[in-house]
C-alpha positions in Angstrom: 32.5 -29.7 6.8 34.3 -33.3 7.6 32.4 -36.0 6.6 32.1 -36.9 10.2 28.6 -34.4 10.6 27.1 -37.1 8.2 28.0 -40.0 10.5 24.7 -39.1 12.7 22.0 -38.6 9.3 23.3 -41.7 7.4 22.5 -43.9 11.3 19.5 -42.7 11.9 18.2 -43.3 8.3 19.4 -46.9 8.6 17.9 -47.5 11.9 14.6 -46.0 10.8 14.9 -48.2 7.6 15.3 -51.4 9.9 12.4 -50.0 11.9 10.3 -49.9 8.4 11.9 -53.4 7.6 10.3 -55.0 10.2 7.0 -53.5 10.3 6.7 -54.3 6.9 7.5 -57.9 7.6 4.4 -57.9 9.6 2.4 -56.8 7.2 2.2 -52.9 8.2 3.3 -51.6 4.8 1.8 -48.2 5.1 3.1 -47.2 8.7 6.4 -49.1 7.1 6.1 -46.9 3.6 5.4 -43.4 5.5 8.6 -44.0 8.1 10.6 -44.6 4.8 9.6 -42.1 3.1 9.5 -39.6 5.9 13.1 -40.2 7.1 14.6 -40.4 3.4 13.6 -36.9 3.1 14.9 -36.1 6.3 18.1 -37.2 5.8 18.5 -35.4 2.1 17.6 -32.5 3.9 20.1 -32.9 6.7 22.6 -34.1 4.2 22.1 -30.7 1.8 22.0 -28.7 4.9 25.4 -29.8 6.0 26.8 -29.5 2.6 25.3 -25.0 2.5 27.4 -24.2 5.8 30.6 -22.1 4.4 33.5 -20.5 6.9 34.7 -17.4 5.6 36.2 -14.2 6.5 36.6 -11.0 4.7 37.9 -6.9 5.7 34.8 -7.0 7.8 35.4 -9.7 10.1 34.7 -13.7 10.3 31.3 -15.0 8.8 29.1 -18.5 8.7 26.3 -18.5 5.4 24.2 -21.7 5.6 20.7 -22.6 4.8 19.3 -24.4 1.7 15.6 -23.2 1.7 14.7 -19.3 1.3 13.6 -18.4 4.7 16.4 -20.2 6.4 19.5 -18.7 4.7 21.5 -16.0 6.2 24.5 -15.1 7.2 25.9 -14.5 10.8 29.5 -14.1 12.2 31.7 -11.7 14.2 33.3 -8.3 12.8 37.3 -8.0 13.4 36.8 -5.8 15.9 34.7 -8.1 17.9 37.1 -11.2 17.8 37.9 -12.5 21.1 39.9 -15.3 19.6 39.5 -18.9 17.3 40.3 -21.6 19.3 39.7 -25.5 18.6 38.6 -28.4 20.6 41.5 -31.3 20.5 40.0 -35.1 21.6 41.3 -38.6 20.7 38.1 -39.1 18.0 38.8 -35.4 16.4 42.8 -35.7 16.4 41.9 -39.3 15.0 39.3 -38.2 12.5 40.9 -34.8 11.5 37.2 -33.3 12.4 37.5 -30.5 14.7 35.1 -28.2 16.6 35.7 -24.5 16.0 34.8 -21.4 18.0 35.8 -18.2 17.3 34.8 -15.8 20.2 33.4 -12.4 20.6 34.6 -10.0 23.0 31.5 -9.0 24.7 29.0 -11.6 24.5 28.7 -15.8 23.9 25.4 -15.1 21.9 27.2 -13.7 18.9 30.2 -16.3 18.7 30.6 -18.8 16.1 30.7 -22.2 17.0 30.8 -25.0 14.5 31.9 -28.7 15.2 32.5 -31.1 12.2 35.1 -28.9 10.8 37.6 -30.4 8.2 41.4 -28.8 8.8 39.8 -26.8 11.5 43.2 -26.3 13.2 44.5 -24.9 10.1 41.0 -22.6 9.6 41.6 -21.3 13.5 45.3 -20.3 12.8 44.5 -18.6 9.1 41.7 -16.5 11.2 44.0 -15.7 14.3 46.5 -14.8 11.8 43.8 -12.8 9.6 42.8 -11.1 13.9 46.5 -9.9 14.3 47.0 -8.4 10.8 43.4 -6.5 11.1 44.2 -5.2 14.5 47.8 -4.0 13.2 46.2 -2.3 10.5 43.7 -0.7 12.3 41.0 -2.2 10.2 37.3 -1.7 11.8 38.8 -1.0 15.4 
């Protein structure tokens, strides 16, 4: 992940400390204490979240694994023969800030496709796995 998917964490934990900043300036330090408290942990969750997402692809196809607590880990993706294609989304902010969003399709349905934004080198990730597509089809892997 580019370290533009902790842009939106990192400003909403400094507007909800401003927001705790003031109400403790007028006197309502346990409202002020409990938004604090509350949003630091929201962010460190959001921040390790971000950190567990991992692109990879194998013989079977092109997979996502993220999640940091038990019941939220797993693993999801698209089998080689499934592919559609891996594109990515060009902008001015993403060709400025080298963060691209990624979306490798599936054939049949949009449910199944991977889509991640925030994705460092994702141009370079999105030819490796169309080049990764063309050598699986020519070798008749999982067809």
């Amino acid at each position: 992940m580019s370290w533009t998917a902790y842009i939106r964490p990192i400003t909403v934990l400094l507007i909800a400390l401003l927001i705790a900043t003031a109400l403790y300036s007028y006197q309502q330090y346990l409202v002020a204490g409990v938004i604090a408290v509350f949003f630091l942990i929201l962010t460190i969750y959001q921040i390790f979240s971000i950190r567990s997402v991992s692109l990879y692809a194998d013989e079977e196809g092109v997979w996502v694994y993220s999640g940091i607590l038990p019941w939220s880990k797993g693993t999801s993706g698209v089998k080689w023969r499934d592919v559609d294609e891996a594109v990515f989304f060009t902008g001015f902010w993403s060709w400025l800030l080298r963060s691209y969003t990624i979306r490798v399709g599936h054939r049949f349905t949009k449910d199944s496709e991977i889509v991640l934004p925030h994705i460092a080198h994702g141009k370079d990730a999105v030819q490796r796995i169309n080049e990764l597509h063309r050598t699986a089809i020519a070798n008749g892997n999982n067809l």
